[in-house]
Each structure stands twice: as structure tokens, then as C-alpha cells.
Steps between C-alpha positions, in 0.01 A plus 500: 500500500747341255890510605735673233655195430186219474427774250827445302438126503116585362693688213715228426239247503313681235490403136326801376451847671332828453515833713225737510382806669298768567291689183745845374760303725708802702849462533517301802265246340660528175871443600449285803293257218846564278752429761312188618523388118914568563494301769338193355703512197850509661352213763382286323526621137181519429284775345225608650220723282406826639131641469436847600083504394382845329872612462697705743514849666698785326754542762541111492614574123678768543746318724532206238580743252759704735688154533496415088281170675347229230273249694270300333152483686130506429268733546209296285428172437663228654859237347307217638213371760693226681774643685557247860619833709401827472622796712252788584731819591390788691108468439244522776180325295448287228311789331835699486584200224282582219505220267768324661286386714469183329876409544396418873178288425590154441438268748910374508672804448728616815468827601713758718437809584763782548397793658461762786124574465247360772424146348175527290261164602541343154896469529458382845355160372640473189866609561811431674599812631828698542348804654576750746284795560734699667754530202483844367503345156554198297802527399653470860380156511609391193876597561460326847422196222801566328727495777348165659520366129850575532510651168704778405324838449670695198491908501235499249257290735619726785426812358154399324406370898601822632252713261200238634556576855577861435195491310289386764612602832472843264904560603462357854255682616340186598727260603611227794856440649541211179409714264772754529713201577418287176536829304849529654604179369389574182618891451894303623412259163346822257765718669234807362194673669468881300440347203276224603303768740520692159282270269146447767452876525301575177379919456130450608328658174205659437208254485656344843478863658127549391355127636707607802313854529145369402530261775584793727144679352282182521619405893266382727649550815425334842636508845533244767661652818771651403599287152306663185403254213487647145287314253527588084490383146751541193486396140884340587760592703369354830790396702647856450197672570429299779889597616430838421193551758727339781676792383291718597400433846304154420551241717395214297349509122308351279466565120243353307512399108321369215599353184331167412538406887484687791855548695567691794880573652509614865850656674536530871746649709684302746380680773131435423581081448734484790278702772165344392668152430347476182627302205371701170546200300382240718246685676298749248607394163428141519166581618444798237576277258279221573199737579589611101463144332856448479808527686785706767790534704817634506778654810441656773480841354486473148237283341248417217141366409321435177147348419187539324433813273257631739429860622747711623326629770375156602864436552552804722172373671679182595866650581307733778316164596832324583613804649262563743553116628835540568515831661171383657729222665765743633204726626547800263201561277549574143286826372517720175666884491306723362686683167 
């Protein structure tokens, strides 16, 4: 793995740079891309352009807006083809690009990868990597960059890395010793946490409460000793309905859906990944999502899929598949519970 500072040499080596990230970039991709742009700017004073492909998520905006933010980024179409280093923030396939895809495919363009995802096969060989899967979210690492850089982190860059990690350690609730001591460091630079708490918790509204109680209806339920599996579909909404059936007594879940592709979001509890010594990411969803024509991964308990437009209960065919080979391994046999 790349050492903070060869990567602050790679910066200033650089004629031309872009940043990019995940598609409807979260606020951990979305400001960890945006401080990283700081940072090269006030080393080396450069500007980098920022890509965030098929725009970003609403909470994403509504922290830009809270903080009167103008940023200039793309969300179509690219400034140019023939950038000579290009960062990839926070994304755990070359899918999760879109279009901007294409930024990474000449032959002499250096790439490096920023992230705390498992490391999808593609980025393995074509990127250097600055990667560490235990980080409970991107921004973590790119403050650790900041600090090695030796450049100065202002209260605006402190605050907008405290929403990403609050954002997705989902307020600490899953978090390492660095995390809380990173956030530290940054809440003694933002000197606020109420109002920066404030602006990730968004009134779930009414078409968010519906996916969440249709995947409820439309649960096919398993058991495996003494873990239960719960196995759905939604029109949108997945990671919360998938969050809502751990909710409810699930031990791990996976919801299923289809627009154009096929994507499927699976939750675990901690319990259920540290017992079993599973890896959701690394383990099911990388398979899942090569068994569906395209590809997966993700953390330990929280992770994602997407492939082919094929049938949805061909997909909960190959989830139970998976399943049953893992629990088969740890001697517990996988069967379905009757409604």
C-alpha cells in the first residue's frame, strides 16, 4: 500500500488531475473527493476536477447547501480524456463509475485508489492503492493524508470530514479506536458537533417507509442455527430496507432490485460476521455479483452487488446458493421458514 507521503510526491508530480467517485456519491465520498481537491490545491496549487457520475445523493446536497458551498464538479460528460493521475475515492468497482470509467483506460494514465472497501480485482492491477479496509470510512484516511502532507486543515474542511464519517459509521455506531480519535482531532478544528449531527438525520418520508414495509411483506426468511437470513425485493430504498429487517430480528439481509440492472444491498450484524468469520463484502457479494454478470463487494457488514437484468427470483436462487456453502462450511445447514 502507498505511504501518505509517496502519495504527496505522486500529487506533485502530476500535471493534470481528476477525482472521481462512486455513482449518487454519499457524503463521505462526496467530501472526502472535495477535501482531497483542498489538499492538492494548497500543496501544490494545482486544481484538480471533481466527477461525481449520475449526480449525488440528497443528503450529500443538503449539506452543501447548509454550508452556502459552490464547487464546481461534473456529473456528465467529461473536461478532457488525458488527465496523467486520476484519484478514485471511496468506490469498490469500476461499475460504481458510470461513464467515468473511461478516465482510467489509457494505457499511461496513473491511477490511485482511495478507499476503505475490500479491493475489487480490477483496481488491484491497475492501481496504486492507499487502502485500508478497516477504516470506518474514507474520510479518516484522507485526513491521515492531510496531516502527513503537512498541510493545514481549515474549519470548513474539518467540519465537511466530520459529516463523512458521521455519515458512515451512522454516528459511531460502527467505529475503531482511530475513528473516534481522527474525529477528535477534527471536532477540536470544527469546534461543533449538534449542528453537524443535525444536517445527516433527514425525516424518513413516506415512499422510504412503504419500500421499507413491502420488504417486510415479501421476506423470505431462512434459518441457519441460530442466525435467521431474510431475503426481499423493493422498487428503491434497499439499504434502508435491508437495515430495517436487521431491525426486526434478521440477522443478515438481502434486498433485491430492478431498474435497468439488477442490484442487491445486504446488511449484517456484527455478531453474525464476527462469530461466523464471514466477510459480507468479500465473501458473498463478490461472488453474488459475479454469478449475476457483473460485479460486488463492500465491508464487513454492509455491502452491495449489481449485474445483469435477470430474474429476481433467480437472484434469490443464487443468494441461498452462496448461503448454503458457507454455513455448509461452519456445519450449520441453511433451510427455509415456513410463513
Amino acid at each position: 500500500m502507498l505511504k501518505n507521503k509517496e502519495i504527496c510526491d505522486i500529487i506533485c508530480a502530476a500535471k493534470s488531475i481528476a477525482i472521481v467517485t462512486h455513482k449518487n456519491a454519499d457524503p463521505d465520498a462526496f467530501f472526502s473527493a472535495y477535501a482531497l481537491s483542498r489538499l492538492i490545491t494548497i500543496l501544490c496549487g494545482k486544481e484538480a476536477d471533481l466527477y461525481f457520475p449520475e449526480s449525488i445523493s440528497a443528503i450529500t446536497k443538503r449539506a452543501i447547501k447548509n454550508y452556502s458551498l459552490k464547487i464546481n464538479y461534473l456529473s456528465k460528460g467529461v473536461k478532457k480524456e488525458n488527465y496523467d493521475l486520476v484519484f478514485i475515492v471511496d468506490t469498490g468497482s469500476p461499475e460504481q463509475l458510470g461513464e467515468y470509467v473511461k478516465l482510467i483506460s489509457r494505457e499511461n494514465v496513473k491511477i490511485v485508489l482511495i478507499d476503505h472497501h475490500f479491493t475489487h480485482e480490477f483496481f488491484l492491477k491497475k492501481a496504486l492503492l492507499y487502502v485500508d479496509p478497516e477504516a470506518k470510512s474514507t474520510a479518516e484516511l484522507i485526513y491521515l493524508l492531510f496531516k502527513e502532507c503537512n498541510v493545514k486543515i481549515t474549519k470548513n474542511i474539518a467540519s465537511l470530514l466530520l459529516i463523512a464519517i458521521l455519515y458512515d459509521t451512522r454516528q459511531f455506531s460502527i467505529a475503531r479506536p482511530l475513528t473516534f480519535k481522527v474525529a477528535s482531532e477534527l471536532l477540536e478544528i470544527a469546534k461543533e458537533y449538534r449542528s453537524l449531527a443535525s444536517i445527516i438525520k433527514i425525516p424518513m418520508d413516506i415512499p422510504e417507509k412503504v419500500a421499507r414495509l413491502k420488504a417486510s411483506m415479501r421476506m423470505d426468511l431462512y434459518r441457519a442455527g441460530e442466525y435467521l437470513i431474510a431475503i426481499t425485493n423493493v422498487g428503491a430504498y434497499e439499504a434502508s430496507a435491508a437495515r430495517a429487517l436487521l431491525d426486526l430480528g434478521a440477522d443478515v439481509a438481502f434486498v433485491i432490485s430492478e431498474n435497468k440492472a439488477i442490484r442487491v444491498s445486504a446488511r449484517a450484524k456484527h455478531s453474525f460476521t464476527k462469530q461466523l468469520g464471514v466477510h459480507l463484502g468479500k465473501d458473498v457479494m463478490v461472488k453474488l455479483g459475479k454469478a449475476m454478470g457483473g460485479t460486488g463487494g463492500g465491508h464487513d457488514v454492509a455491502a452491495g452487488a449489481e449485474g445483469k437484468n435477470i430474474p429476481i427470483d433467480y437472484v434469490k436462487g443464487l443468494i441461498v446458493e452462496i448461503l448454503s456453502e458457507i454455513f455448509r462450511t461452519k456445519g450449520l445447514k441453511l433451510t427455509a421458514l415456513k410463513p
